[in-house]
N, C-alpha and C positions, 0 to 999 in steps of 0.2 A: 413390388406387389401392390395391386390398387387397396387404396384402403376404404372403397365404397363396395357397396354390392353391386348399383347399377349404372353410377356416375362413372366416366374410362371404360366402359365395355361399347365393346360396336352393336348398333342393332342396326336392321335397314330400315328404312323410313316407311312410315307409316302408310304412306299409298303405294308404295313401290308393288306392289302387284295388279294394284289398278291401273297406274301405267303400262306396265311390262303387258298387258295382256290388250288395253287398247280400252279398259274398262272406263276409265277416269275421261269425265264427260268435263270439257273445259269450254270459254264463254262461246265459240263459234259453235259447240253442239249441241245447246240450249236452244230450246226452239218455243216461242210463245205464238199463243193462238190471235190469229187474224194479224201478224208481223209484218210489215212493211222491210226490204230492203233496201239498205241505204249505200247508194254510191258515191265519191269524191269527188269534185271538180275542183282540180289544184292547177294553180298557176305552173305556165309551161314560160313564164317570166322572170326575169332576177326582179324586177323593177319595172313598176307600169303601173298606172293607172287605168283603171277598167271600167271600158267606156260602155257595153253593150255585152249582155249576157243574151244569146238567140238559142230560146228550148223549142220551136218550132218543131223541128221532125225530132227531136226526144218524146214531144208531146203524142205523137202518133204510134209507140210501141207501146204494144198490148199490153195492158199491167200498169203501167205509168198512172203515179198519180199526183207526184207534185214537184218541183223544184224549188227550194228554198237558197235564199238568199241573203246578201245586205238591203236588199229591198225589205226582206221579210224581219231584220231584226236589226235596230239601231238602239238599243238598250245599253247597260253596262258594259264597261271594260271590262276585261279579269284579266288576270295573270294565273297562269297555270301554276305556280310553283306554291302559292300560298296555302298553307296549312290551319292557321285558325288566324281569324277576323283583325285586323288591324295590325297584323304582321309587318315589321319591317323592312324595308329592301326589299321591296314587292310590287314595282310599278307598273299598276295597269295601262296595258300598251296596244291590248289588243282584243279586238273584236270575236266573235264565232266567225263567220263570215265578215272578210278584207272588202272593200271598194279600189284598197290599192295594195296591191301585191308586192313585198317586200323581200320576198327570195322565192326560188324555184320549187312549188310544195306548196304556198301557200295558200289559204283553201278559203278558195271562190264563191260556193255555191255546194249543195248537195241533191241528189234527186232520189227520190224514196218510188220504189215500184212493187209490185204485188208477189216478185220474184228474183235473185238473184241476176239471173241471166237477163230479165228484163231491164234491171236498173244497171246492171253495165253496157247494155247494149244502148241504152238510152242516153247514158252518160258520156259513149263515144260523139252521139249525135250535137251534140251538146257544142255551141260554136262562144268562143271568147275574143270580143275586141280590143285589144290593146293599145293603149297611148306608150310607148316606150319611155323609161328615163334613163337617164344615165346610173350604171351600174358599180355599184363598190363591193366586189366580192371579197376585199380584204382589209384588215387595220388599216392598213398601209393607205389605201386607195380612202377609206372613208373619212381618215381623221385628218388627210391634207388638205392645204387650206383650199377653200371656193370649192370644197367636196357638197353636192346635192344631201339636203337632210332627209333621212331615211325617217325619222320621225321629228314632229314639232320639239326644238329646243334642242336641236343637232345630233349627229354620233360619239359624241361622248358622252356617256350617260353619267362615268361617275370618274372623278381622281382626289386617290387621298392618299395618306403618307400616315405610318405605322413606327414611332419610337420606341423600344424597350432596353432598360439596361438591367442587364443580371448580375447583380454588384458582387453575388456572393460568388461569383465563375470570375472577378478579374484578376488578374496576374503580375498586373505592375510592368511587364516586362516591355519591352520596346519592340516596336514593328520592326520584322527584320524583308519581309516580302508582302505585294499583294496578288492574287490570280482574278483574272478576271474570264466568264464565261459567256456566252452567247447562245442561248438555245432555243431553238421552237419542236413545238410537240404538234400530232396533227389531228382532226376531228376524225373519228373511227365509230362504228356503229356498233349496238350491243350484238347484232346476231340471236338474238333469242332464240328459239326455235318454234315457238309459240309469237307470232304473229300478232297485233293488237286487233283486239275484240270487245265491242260494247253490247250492250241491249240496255233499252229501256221501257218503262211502261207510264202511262196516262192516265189517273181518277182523280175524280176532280174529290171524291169525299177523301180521298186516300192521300193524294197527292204523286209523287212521281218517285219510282223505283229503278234504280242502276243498277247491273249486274257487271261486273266490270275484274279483270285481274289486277286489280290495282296496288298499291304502296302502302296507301295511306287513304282509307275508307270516309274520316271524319276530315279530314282535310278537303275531299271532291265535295261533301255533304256543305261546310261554308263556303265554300265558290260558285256551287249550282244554288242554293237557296239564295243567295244576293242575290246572284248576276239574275234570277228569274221574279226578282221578287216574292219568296217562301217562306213562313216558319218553317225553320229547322225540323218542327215534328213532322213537316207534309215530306223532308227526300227523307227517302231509305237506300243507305249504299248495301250493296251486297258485295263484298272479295266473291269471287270464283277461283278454284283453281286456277295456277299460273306454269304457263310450260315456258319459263325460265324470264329474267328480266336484266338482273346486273346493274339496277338505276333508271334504265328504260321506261320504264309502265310507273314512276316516282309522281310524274307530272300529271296534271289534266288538263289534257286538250279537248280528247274527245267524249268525254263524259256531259261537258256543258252541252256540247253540240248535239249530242243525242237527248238530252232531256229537254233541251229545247224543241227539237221537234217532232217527239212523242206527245208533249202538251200543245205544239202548234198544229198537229194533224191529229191528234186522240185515237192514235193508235197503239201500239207496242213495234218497235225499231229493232232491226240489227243491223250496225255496220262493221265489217268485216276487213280489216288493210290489208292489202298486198304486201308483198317483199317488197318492192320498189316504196311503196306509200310509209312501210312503215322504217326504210331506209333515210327517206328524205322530208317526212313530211312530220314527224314526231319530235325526237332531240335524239341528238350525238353527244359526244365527248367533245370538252371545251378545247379548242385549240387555243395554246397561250404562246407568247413571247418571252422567255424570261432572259434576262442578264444581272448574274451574280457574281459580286466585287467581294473576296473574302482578303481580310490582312489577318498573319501570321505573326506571331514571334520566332527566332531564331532554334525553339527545339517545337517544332508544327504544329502550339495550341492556336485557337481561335483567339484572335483578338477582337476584329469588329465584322461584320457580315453585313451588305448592299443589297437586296434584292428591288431588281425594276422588272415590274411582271404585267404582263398586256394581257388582258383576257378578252375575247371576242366573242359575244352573247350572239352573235346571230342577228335573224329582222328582229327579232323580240328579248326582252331583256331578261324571262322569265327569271331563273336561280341566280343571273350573274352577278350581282349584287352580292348575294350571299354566297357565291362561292369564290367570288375574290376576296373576301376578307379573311372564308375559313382557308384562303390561301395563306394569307399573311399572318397567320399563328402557326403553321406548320414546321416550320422548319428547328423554330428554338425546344419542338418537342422530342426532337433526335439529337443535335447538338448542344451542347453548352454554347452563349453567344453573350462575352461581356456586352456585349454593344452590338443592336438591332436595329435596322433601318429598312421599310419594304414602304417601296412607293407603286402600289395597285391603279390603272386604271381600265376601266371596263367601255367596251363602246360598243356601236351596233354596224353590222355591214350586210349585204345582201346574200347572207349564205345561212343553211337550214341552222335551226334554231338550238344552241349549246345550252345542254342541261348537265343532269346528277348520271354518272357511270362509276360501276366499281371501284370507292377507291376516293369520291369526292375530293379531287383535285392533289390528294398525294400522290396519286402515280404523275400528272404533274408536276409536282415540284417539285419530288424528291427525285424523280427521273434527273430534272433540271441539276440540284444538286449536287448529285450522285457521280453526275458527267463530269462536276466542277469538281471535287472531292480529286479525281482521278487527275486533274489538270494538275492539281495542286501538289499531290503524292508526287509527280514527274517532276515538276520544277523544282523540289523540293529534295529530290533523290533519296524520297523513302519509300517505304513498301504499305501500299493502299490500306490494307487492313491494321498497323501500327499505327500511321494518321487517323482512320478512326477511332483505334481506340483511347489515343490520346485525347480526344475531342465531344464524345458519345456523352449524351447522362447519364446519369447513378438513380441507383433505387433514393426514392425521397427525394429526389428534386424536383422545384416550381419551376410549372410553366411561365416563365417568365411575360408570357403575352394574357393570360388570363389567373393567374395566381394560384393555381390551383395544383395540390401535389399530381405529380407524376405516377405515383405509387411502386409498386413494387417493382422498377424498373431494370428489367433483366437483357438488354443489348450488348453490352460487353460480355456475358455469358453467351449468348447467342455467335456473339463476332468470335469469341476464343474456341469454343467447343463446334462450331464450322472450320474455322481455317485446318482446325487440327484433322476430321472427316474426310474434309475435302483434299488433305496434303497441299492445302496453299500455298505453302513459303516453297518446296520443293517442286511445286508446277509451275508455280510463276516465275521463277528462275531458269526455267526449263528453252531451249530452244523452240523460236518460234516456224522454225522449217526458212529453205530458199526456194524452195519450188513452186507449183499452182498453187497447192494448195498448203494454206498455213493455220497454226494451230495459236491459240490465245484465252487466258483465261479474265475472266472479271468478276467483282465484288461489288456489290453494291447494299447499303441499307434502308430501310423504311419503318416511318413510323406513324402510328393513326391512332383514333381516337377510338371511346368506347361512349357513343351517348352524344347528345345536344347540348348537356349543362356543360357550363354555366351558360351559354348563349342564351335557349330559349327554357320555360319548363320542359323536365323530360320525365313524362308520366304514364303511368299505365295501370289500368282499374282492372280486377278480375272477380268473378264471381264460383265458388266453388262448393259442389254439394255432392250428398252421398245417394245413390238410390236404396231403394229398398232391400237390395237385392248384394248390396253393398260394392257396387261399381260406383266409381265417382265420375262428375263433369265437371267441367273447367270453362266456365264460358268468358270467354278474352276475343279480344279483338287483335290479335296476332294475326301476322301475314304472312304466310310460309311463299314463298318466291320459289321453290323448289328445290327448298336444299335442305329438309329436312325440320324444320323447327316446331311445327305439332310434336314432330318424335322427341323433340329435345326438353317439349316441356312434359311430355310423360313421363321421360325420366327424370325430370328435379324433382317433382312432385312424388315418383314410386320411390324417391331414394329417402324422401322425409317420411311418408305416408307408410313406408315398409308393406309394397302390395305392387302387382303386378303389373308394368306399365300398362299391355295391352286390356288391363284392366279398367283403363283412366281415359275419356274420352274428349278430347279437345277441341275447340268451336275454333271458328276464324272469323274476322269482321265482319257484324251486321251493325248498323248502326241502330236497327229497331230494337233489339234484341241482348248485343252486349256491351258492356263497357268501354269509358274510353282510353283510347289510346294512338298514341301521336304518329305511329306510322310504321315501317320497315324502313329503314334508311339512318347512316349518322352509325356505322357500328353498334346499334342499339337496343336490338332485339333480344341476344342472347346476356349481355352487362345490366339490362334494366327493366324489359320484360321477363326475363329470367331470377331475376333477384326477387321480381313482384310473385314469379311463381311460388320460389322458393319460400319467399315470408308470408306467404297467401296458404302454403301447408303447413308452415309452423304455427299459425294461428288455427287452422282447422285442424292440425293437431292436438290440441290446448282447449277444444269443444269437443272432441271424440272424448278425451281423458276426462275432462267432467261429466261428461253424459256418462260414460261410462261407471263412474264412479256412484252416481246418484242410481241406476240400474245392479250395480253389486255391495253397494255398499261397502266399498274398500274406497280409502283416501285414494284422490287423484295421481297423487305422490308416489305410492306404491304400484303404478300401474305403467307399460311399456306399451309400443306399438311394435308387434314382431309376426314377421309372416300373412299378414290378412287378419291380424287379432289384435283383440285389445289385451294383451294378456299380463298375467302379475306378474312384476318384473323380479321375485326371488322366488318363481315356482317353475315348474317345466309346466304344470297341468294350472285347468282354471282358467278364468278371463272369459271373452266373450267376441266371437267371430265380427267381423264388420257388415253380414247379413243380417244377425240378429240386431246387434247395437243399433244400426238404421232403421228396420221395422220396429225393435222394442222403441224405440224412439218415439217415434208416433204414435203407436199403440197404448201405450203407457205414461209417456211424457206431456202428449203432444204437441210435439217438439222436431219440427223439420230439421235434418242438418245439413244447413245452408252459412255461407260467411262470404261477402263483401269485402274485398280491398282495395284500398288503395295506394299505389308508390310512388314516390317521388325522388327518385336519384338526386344524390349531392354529390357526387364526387365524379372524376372523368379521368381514369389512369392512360394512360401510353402502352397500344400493343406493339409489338415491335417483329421484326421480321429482317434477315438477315442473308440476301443471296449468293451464292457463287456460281458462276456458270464457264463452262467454257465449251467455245464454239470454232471451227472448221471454216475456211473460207475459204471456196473458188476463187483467184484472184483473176480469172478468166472471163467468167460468168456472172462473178459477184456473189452468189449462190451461197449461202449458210446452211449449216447444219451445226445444230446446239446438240454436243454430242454427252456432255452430260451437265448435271442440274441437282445440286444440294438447295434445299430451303429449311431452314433453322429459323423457327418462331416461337416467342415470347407469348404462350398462349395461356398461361395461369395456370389453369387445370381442364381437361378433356373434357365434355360432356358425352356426347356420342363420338368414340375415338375414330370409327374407321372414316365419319362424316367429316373427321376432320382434315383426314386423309385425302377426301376425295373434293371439300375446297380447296387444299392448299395444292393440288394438282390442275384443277380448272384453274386456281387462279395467275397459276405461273403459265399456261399455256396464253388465256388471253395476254397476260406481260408480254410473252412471245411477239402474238400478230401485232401490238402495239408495237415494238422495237421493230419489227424485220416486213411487213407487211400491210396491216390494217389501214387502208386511208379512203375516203369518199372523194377526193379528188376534184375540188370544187378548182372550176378555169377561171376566166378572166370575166366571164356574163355569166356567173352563177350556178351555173349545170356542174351537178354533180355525175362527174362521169363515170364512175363506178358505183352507179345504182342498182346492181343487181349481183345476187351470188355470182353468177357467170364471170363478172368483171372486179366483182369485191374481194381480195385475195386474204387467205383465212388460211391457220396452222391447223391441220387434220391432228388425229392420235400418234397418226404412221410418221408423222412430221416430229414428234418430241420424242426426247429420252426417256425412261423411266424416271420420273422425278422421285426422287430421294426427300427423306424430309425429318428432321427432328425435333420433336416435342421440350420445351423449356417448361415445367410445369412447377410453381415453386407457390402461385396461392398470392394469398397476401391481401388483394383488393376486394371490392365490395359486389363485385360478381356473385351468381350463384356457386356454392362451395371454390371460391375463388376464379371463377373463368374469367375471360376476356374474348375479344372476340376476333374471329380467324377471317370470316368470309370477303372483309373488302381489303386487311391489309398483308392477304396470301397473296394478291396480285401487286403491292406497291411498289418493291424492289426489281421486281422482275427484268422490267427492262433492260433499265441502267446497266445490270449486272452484263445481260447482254449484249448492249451495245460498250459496254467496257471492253469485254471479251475480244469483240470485234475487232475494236481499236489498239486491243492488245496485240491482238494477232500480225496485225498490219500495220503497225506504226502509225495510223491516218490520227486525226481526232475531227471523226462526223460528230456533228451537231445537231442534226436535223432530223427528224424522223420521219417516216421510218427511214429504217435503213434500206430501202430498197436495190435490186443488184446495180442497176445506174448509177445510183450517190457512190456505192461501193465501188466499183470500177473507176470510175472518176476520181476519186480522194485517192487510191491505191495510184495512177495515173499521174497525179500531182505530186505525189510523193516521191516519184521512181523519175520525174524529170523525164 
């Protein structure tokens, strides 16, 4: 039975009918007056130097009114990934506009027209001369030696080595085996469905205004105000609604580009990406390298763990920096590991640029993992799920890489209450067929964080007040990506405030207007904006009951908040409605009631998430079908249940195309050959099972009434699980992702002699 009113109930999300009906106006339907459209001219180069930009017959279609360039702007570098001022691991590498083109995307020039069809039609016209260089579209190609530097001071941007020993996890015991693994993972696009879209505007008393679906509001706010030379008071970001992201829309690229030439032409902009543009010319998923060396003792605990992991930034280094390091803490948050060692290095090669996707590099590693986990169970001759759970943390253990408790860590619950669900031990025992097609099951686990802390401050400011009329507002700088989180903070708010969610109206990030706050991204929304909601109603709580108190004259102490009232807490009658409370307030008082806060997270627990899958294989075609799918997650407590339902469902389906399909497919000169849905191969609805999925809710952390969060570590396990599965089925052990029917057919092929 829930023991909330409103916390664990399903509601639908707060715009869900301005969607459904076509109402909900997102940044390409915004239209400002006297707008200029803006079109790309992106390098059709891996590599080259750009000798001649010819807008001749661009300049001759009616409408045309400029093209902008590196001619027009040799100011600051920036790096799109950086969030506030003097951030680390943040090297500016790159211009608005390239002179020299550094992968296939990279953006040349842009030409602004009076109309849509004008600035594309102009943009065709549009001729680029090329100096060719030699091309490094891989680790492999750019980091051998006498490799052409892609930028001053080489392709290797960073190499460091990570020691940690978790003294209280060792065993004494003697190494009786090591496994050792070899994996790569592949770059994959978010598919949003919602396309990137900018607008900007131009006054010179004003300063300059973004309207953009972005991450992280105050983040675009210091990168445009440097890179243009600004006080901070001249941008104003505005969020717009987001028709979906997954890490996508995290970066700025195109924010700088746009405010720079709304102030360089003083007009108002919109540019508008294509599927292709916003495929190859934005950021993907980081493709990594990893090889993981685990030694054992003679009954399957960890004794020491190897990780060598290559992470490939792309032309530009934007997050790699920082998302190989949050590679090299990941792993000791799922395992116990007396003894740690990750040797990270990041470099750059001529392929689109590798950023943040659902999941901030644990569907990497723990994919990597997970494959090795399975290597080990074999050689080992025990059953997958027994090896983890002899291995797995406990509630209360430190992060061995940043020191910080774990908190109420529930993976061995998770791993015992799935095997039993899913009939583990009885399936996997099970014959795998002799025929075409054969059957196999796989297990895999994952674990992610909730929050930035300890790395960076993780803070979120909100402001909360009552009207008149005793409707409240909530003005935050939340970023709902489209999965609900305005609804989620109505509900922590109606479950303290004992009042109607759709009564509670929630703001999104303006930078003119509301508080700060560090962004969408880092599982961090629901663990630390959510907490700030929660203590931002307990304190406006705590001013209702005194206002209230000095308007009836009853101790504060004697007074409840119940149903919409302030009312006495040992009467049924009496107290005083939240309409009147807020007008007597002013009336009487005069006394707004309004309250300010601010949070600051300390603590950063472990979600955890727990897959089984098993999958069907054509061994003719290669062809899979994932015929069914448990996902058991560590999620604290519900906030909106059936939302939770419906990320842990997206987010194993993306696992899916990651394991069995997703890849951009970059060749040997750079071209990404699956630039377009057409050629981009994606799991439909009709492609998956009914996912199954079971709530672990046991509380305990510093989340809002205990939550954690679902949305980026519902997709971590996913994979692995099913490329286990795969490898069960067939006795192969693929490495390489995806699984596409070739590697399948082939590894099947090798195996049969």
């Amino acid at each position: 039975m829930n023991k909330y009113d409103f916390v664990g109930e399903s509601f639908s999300i707060n715009d869900a009918a301005a969607k459904a009906t076509g109402a909900m106006k997102f940044a390409s339907d915004i239209n400002l007056y006297r707008e200029l459209h803006l079109k790309l001219i992106l390098s059709e180069a891996g590599h080259a130097l750009i000798k001649n930009i010819d807008s001749s017959e661009a300049e001759k279609v009616g409408g045309y009114r400029a093209i902008l360039s590196y001619k027009d702007y040799r100011g600051k570098k920036f790096n799109s990934y950086r969030t506030f001022p003097d951030q680390p691991d943040c090297p500016e590498d790159r211009y608005i506009f390239t002179d020299k083109a550094r992968f296939v995307g990279d953006i040349i020039a842009v030409v602004a027209c009076e109309t849509k069809a004008a600035a594309e039609r102009a943009a065709r016209l549009v001729k680029v001369e090329y100096e060719e260089l030699p091309v490094m579209a891989s680790p492999a190609e750019s980091l051998r030696d006498g490799a052409a530097p892609i930028h001053e001071g080489g392709n290797l941007i960073e190499e460091f080595e990570r020691v940690r020993e978790g003294k209280q996890f060792a065993t004494g015991a003697e190494e009786a085996f090591r496994v050792t693994t070899d994996i790569r993972t592949q770059k994959m696009n978010h598919v949003a469905m919602e396309t990137h879209s900018y607008l900007a505007d131009w006054n010179a008393q004003v300063g300059v205004t973004i309207w953009t679906p972005t991450q992280g509001i105050y983040g675009i706010r210091t990168v445009v105000a440097d890179m243009l030379d600004l006080p901070y008071s001249k941008v104003r970001v505005v969020k717009v609604p987001m028709g979906g992201s997954f890490g996508g829309k995290q970066e700025f690229i195109y924010e700088p580009l746009v405010a720079f030439v709304a102030k360089k032409l003083e007009r108002p902009v919109k540019l508008h990406l294509t599927r292709r543009e916003s495929m190859i010319a934005t950021i993907n998923r980081t493709d990594c390298a990893t090889k993981i060396t685990t030694a054992f003792d003679a009954g399957g605990r960890i004794l020491s763990c190897e990780v060598d992991n290559l992470v490939d930034a792309g032309a530009y280094c934007s997050s790699g920096l920082d998302f190989a390091h949050a590679v090299s803490g990941k792993i000791p948050r799922l395992y116990r590991c007396p003894l740690y060692r990750h040797r990270g290095r990041v470099c750059y090669s001529n392929s689109p640029i590798a950023g943040g996707m659902r999941g901030w590099g644990s569907p990497e590693i723990m994919t990597a993992l997970e494959l090795h986990m399975d290597d080990a169970a074999r050689k080992l001759r025990t059953d997958p799920v027994e090896l983890r759970l002899k291995n797995v943390v406990e509630a209360g253990d430190v992060d061995i890489c940043n020191g910080i408790s774990l908190g109420n860590a529930q993976i061995k619950r998770c791993l015992r209450e799935g095997a039993e669900a899913f009939r583990w031990k009885e399936r996997f025992a099970a014959p795998h067929g002799q025929g075409r097609f054969r059957r196999g099951v796989g297990i895999a686990c994952g674990a992610h964080k909730n929050g930035i802390f300890s790395g960076s401050p993780d803070l979120s400011g909100m402001t909360l007040s009552m009207n008149e009329d005793g409707t409240v507002n909530l003005r935050t700088s939340v970023h709902d990506v489209g999965c609900g989180t305005v609804r989620s903070m109505q509900i922590i708010l109606a479950e303290v405030l004992r009042m109607d969610p759709d009564l509670i109206f929630v703001t999104e990030g303006d930078t003119k207007f509301t508080p700060y706050d560090c962004g969408t991204y880092g599982s961090r929304t629901t663990y630390v904006a959510g907490a700030c909601a929660k203590e931002t109603a307990e304190k406006f709580k705590e001013l209702m009951l005194r206002t209230a108190s000095k308007l009836l004259g009853i101790p504060a102490s004697g007074l409840t908040l119940r149903d919409g009232r302030v009312a006495v807490t040992d009467a049924a009658a009496g107290g005083i409605s939240y309409r009147e409370l807020a007008a007597r307030a002013i009336n009487e008082l005069s006394t707004e009631m309004i309250l300010t806060n601010s949070y600051r997270s300390d603590s950063n627990p472990g979600s955890y998430a727990v897959n089984f899958a098993e999958a069907e294989v054509d061994t003719l075609t290669g062809l899979v079908k994932i015929t069914d799918f448990l996902s058991v997650n560590d999620i604290g407590q519900a906030i909106n249940r059936q939302m939770v339902f419906n990320q842990i469902g997206g987010g194993v389906q993306m696992a899916a195309g990651f394991a069995l399909c997703e890849d951009l497919g970059i060749n040997s000169k750079g071209v990404p050959t699956k630039d377009s849905l057409k050629k981009y191969n994606t799991l439909n609805a009709v492609d998956m099972p009914a996912v199954k999925a079971i709530l672990v809710e046991e509380g305990g952390d510093k989340g809002p009434f205990g939550a954690k969060s679902i949305g980026e570590i519902s997709t971590v396990p996913g994979a692995a699980a099913i490329v286990n599965a795969v490898n069960n089925a067939l006795g192969t052990s693929i490495r390489e992702l995806p699984l596409t029917p070739e590697r399948i057919v082939e590894a099947f092929r090798l195996i049969k002699g």
